[in-house]
C-alpha positions as CSV (number, residue, x, y, z in Angstrom):
1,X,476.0,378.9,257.3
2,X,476.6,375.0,257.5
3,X,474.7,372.1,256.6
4,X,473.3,369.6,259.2
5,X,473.5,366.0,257.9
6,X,471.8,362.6,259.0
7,X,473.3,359.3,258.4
8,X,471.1,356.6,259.1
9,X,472.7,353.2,259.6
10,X,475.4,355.0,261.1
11,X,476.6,351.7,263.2
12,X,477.2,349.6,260.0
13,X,479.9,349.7,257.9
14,X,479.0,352.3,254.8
15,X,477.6,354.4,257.9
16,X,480.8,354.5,259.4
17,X,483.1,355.2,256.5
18,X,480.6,358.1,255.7
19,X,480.9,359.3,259.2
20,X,484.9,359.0,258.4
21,X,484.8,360.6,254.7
22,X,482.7,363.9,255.9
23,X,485.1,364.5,258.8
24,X,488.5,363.7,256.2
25,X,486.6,365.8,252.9
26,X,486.2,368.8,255.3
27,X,482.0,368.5,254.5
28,X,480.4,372.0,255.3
29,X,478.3,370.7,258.1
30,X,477.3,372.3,261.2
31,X,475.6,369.6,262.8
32,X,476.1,365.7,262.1
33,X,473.4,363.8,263.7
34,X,474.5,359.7,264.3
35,X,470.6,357.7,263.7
36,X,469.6,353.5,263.8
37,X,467.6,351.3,264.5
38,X,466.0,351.6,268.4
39,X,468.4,348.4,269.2
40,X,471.5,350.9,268.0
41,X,470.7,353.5,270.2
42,X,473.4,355.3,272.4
43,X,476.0,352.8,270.6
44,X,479.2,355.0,270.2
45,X,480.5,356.0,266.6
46,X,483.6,358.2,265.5
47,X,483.4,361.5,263.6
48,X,486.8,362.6,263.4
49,X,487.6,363.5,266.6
50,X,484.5,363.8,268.2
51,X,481.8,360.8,269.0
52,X,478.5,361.1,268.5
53,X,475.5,358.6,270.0
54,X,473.4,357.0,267.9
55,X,469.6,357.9,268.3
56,X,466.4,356.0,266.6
57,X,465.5,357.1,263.4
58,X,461.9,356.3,263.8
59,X,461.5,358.7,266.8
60,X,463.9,361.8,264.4
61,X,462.3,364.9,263.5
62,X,463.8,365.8,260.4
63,X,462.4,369.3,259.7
64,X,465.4,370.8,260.1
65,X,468.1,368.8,258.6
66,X,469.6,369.4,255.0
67,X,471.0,366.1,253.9
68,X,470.4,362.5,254.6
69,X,472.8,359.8,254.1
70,X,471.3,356.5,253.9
71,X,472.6,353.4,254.5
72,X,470.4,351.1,256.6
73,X,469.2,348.3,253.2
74,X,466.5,348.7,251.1
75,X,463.5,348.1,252.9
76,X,464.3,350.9,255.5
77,X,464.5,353.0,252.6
78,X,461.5,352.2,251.0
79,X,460.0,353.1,254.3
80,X,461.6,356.1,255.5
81,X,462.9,358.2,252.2
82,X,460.0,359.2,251.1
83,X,458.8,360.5,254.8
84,X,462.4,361.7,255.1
85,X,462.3,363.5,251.8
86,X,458.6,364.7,252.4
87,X,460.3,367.2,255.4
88,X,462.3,369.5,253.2
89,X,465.8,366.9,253.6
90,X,467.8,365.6,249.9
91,X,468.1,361.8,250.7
92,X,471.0,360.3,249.4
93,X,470.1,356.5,249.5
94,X,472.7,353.8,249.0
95,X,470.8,350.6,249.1
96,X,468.9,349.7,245.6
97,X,465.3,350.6,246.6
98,X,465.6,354.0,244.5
99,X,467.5,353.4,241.9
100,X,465.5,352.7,238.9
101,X,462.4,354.8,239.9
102,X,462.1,357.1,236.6
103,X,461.6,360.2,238.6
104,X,465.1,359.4,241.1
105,X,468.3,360.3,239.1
106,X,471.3,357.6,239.8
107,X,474.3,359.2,240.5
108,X,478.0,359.2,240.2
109,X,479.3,362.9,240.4
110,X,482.5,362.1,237.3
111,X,479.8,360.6,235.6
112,X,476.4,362.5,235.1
113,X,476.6,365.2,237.6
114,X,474.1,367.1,235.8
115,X,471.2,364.8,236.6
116,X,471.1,365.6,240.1
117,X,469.0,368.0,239.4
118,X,466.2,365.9,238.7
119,X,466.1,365.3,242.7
120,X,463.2,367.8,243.3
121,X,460.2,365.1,242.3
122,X,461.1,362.8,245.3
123,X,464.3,364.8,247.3
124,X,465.8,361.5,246.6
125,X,469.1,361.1,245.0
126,X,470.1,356.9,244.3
127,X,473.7,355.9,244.9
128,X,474.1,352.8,242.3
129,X,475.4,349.5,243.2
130,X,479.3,349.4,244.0
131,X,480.1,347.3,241.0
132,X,478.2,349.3,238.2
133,X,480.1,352.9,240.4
134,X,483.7,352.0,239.8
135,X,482.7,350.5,236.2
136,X,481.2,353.4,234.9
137,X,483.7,355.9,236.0
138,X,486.1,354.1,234.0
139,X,483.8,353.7,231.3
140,X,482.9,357.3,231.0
141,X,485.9,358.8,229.5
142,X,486.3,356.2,226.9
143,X,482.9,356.1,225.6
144,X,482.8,359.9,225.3
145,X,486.3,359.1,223.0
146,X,485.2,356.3,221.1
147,X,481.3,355.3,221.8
148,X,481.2,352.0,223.6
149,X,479.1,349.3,221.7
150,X,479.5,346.4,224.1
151,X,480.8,345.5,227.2
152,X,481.9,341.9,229.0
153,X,482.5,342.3,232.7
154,X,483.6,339.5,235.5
155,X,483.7,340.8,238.9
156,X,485.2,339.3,242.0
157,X,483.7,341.2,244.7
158,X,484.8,341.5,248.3
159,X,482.7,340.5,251.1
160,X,482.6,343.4,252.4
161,X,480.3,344.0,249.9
162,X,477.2,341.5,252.0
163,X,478.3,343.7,255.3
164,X,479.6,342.9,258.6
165,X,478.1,339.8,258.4
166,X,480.2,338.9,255.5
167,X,483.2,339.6,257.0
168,X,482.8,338.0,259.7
169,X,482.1,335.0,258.3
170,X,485.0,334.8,256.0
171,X,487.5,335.6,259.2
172,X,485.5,332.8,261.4
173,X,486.1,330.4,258.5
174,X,489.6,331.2,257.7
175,X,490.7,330.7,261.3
176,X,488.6,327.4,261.7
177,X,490.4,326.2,258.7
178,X,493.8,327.0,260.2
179,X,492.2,325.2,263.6
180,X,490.9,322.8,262.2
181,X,487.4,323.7,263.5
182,X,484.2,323.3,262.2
183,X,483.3,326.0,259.2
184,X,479.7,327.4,259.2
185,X,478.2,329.2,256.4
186,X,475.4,331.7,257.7
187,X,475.9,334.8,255.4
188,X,476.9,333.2,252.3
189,X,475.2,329.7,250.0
190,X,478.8,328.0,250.2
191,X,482.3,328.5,251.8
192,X,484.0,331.4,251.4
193,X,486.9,330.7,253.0
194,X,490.2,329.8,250.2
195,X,487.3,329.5,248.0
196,X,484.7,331.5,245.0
197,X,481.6,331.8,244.8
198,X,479.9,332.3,241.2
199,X,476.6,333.9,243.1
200,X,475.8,337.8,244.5
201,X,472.5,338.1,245.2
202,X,469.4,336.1,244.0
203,X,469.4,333.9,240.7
204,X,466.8,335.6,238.3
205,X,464.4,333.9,235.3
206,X,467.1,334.0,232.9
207,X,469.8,332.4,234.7
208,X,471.5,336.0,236.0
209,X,472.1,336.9,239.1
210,X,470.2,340.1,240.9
211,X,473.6,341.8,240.9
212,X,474.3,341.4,237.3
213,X,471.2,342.4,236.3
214,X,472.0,345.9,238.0
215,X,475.0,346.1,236.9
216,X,473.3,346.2,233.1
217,X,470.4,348.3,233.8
218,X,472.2,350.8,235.7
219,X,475.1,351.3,233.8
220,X,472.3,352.0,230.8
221,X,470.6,354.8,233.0
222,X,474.0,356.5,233.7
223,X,476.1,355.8,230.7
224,X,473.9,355.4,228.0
225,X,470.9,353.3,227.3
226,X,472.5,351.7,224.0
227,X,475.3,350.0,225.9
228,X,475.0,346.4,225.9
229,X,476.7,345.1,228.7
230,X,476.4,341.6,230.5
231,X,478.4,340.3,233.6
232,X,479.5,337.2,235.6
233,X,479.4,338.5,239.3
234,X,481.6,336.5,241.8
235,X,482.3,336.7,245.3
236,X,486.0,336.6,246.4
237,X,487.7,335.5,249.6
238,X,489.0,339.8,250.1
239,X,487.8,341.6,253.1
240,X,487.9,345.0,251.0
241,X,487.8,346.2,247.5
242,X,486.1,344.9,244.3
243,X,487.9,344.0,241.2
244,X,486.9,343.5,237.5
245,X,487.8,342.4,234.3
246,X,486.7,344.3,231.2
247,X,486.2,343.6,228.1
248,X,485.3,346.7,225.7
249,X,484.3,347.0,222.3
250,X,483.9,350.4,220.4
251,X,482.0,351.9,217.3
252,X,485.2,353.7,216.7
253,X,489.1,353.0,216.5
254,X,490.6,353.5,220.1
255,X,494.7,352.5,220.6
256,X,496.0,351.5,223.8
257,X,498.0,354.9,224.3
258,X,495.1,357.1,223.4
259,X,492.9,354.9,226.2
260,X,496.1,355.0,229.2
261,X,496.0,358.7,228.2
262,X,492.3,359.9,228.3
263,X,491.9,357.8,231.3
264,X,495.0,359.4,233.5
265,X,493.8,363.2,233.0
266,X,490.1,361.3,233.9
267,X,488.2,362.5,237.0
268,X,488.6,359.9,239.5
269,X,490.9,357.7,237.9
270,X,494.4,356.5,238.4
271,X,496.0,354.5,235.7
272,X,499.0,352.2,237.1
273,X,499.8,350.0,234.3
274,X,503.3,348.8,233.8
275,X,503.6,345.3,232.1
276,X,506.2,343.7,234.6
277,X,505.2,341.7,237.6
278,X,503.3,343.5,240.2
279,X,502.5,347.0,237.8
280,X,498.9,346.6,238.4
281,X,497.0,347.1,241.4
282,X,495.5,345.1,243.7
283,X,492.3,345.1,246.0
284,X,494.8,345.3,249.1
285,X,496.4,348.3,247.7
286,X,493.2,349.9,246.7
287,X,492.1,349.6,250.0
288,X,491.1,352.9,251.9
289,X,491.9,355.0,248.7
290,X,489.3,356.9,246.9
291,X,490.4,356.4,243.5
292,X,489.2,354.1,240.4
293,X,493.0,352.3,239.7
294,X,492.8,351.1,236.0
295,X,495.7,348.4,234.9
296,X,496.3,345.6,232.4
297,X,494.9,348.0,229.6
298,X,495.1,345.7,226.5
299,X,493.7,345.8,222.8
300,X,491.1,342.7,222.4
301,X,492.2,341.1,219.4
302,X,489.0,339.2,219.1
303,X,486.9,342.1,218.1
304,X,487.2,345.1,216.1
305,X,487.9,348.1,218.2
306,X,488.6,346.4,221.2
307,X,489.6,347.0,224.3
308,X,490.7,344.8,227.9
309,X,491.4,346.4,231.2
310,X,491.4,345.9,235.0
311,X,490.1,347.8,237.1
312,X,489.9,347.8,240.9
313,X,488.0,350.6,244.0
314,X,487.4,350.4,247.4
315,X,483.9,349.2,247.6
316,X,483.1,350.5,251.3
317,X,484.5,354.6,249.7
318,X,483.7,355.0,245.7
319,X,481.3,352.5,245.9
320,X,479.1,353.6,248.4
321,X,480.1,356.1,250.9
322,X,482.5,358.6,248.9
323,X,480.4,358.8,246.0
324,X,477.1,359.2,248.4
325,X,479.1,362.5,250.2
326,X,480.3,363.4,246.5
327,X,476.8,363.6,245.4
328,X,476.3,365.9,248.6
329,X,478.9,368.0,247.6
330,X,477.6,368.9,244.1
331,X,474.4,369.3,245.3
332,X,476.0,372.5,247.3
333,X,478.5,373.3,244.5
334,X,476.2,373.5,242.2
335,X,473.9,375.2,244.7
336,X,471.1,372.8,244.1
337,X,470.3,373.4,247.7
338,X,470.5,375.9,250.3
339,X,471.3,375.2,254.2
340,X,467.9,375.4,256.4
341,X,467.8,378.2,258.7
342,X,468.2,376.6,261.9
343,X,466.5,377.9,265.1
344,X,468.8,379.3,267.7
């Protein structure tokens, strides 16, 4: 017997790759139900070939469905999981609400698999931030080799990573500039168009941002509590894809071979690393894939044990919506749940 799934905030863009990945990964559903907000309903959305209509999660009864994707930001979240959760349904949530609640595990499957467990307290499962997901899943693999000590990471993050909004903003200020029209910034504190910007998410006390604060304190509650990590998050003129710059440093020797090596045969990895021009990867290229490309893996001649890569995933699939339907899937393969008996 098949699963019946939920995916609220099925009309943005996490929803809608989700929708995409369950029809491509061949999920094991029965039923997949399409759920927004009340403004959202009877709007149109693809699952494989079939389309489903979009009905109001505030009016759902959810007694009888199995999983729940979420995707509709953290406030929704904080409001519905727990009532979602509270009628038998595992929600997988991808906005931040969840994810450093002591009795939610944080999840990436090639990662710490084994912690999904711990969903029973809540029936919540936390899907981490896109950043700290493609990090850690090159991280893993090398720390079990050689015990990370210390990690430096810059980012430069795709706007698909603030939503629609953000990409429509950066293609409204790209054409203006070739039109010489007027360029608005809405979704983002300065232009975006041909431009940086050294900001995701709200400045904190300290002088970090929001968004490198997670990426520390989740990569700790995956990886290992005794990394220290610190990042520089910046937001990139690239519709799709994250990228990031890594700097690692180890309690034990590691050579470059040994690293290119442990992370090929890795889960979720694909190392492309020639040093000529253009053997590296690219957001562009990662685009649409599901994979965690690794390139650019250098030693770090600064420090002892030391280690630089580059390291680039689709933000929209590993970092949200394929890892949230991966966590799914070992919830079933390692028959953590059991499909509802569904009235006929």
């Amino acid at each position: 017997m098949g699963y019946k799934v939920a995916v609220v905030g099925a009309t943005g863009n996490v929803g809608r790759e989700m929708l995409g990945i369950l029809d491509e990964r061949k999920f094991p559903a029965d039923e997949v139900v399409a759920l927004a907000s009340r403004r959202s309903v009877g709007v149109e959305v693809s699952y494989g070939d079939k389309t489903l209509k979009c009905k109001a999660l505030e009016h759902y009864d959810f007694s009888d469905v199995d999983i729940c994707l979420m995707s509709a930001g953290g406030e929704v979240s904080k409001e519905w999981s727990p009532k979602i959760g509270a009628q038998g349904a595992v929600v997988i949530d991808n906005s931040s609400a969840w994810r450093m609640d002591p009795d939610v595990p944080l999840i990436v499957p090639e990662v710490n698999a084994a912690a999904a467990a711990g969903f029973t307290k809540k029936n919540i499962i936390a899907n981490p931030n896109c950043s700290t997901a493609q990090l850690v899943v090159a991280l893993k693999p090398l720390h079990d080799f050689a015990t990370i000590k210390r990690v430096v990471v810059s980012t430069y993050q795709s706007v698909s990573g603030a939503g629609k909004d953000g990409m429509d903003e950066l293609f409204s200020q790209t054409k203006a500039v070739y039109t010489n029209s007027e360029l608005v910034n809405k979704k983002f504190p300065k232009r975006i168009a041909f431009n940086l910007i050294p900001q995701i998410d709200v400045f904190m006390e300290d002088g970090f941002t929001k968004e490198e604060w997670k990426m520390v304190v989740e990569t700790k509650k995956i990886l290992d509590p005794k990394i220290k990590l610190t990042a520089t998050c910046v937001r990139v003129p690239v519709f799709v894809s994250h990228s990031e710059s890594v700097n690692i440093e180890f309690e034990n020797p590691i050579s470059v071979d040994e690293a290119r090596n442990i992370l090929r045969s890795a889960p979720g990895c694909l190392v492309i690393d020639k040093h000529e021009p253009g053997g590296y990867v690219t957001p562009y290229e990662a685009a649409g894939e599901d994979a965690t490309y690794i390139s650019r893996i250098r030693t770090d001649p600064t420090v002892d044990n030391g280690l630089v890569l580059w390291c680039v995933s689709d933000n929209l699939r590993k970092g949200a919506a394929l890892n949230a339907i991966q966590i799914a899937e070992v919830l079933i393969n390692r028959k953590l749940i059991t499909a509802k008996q569904k009235a006929a």
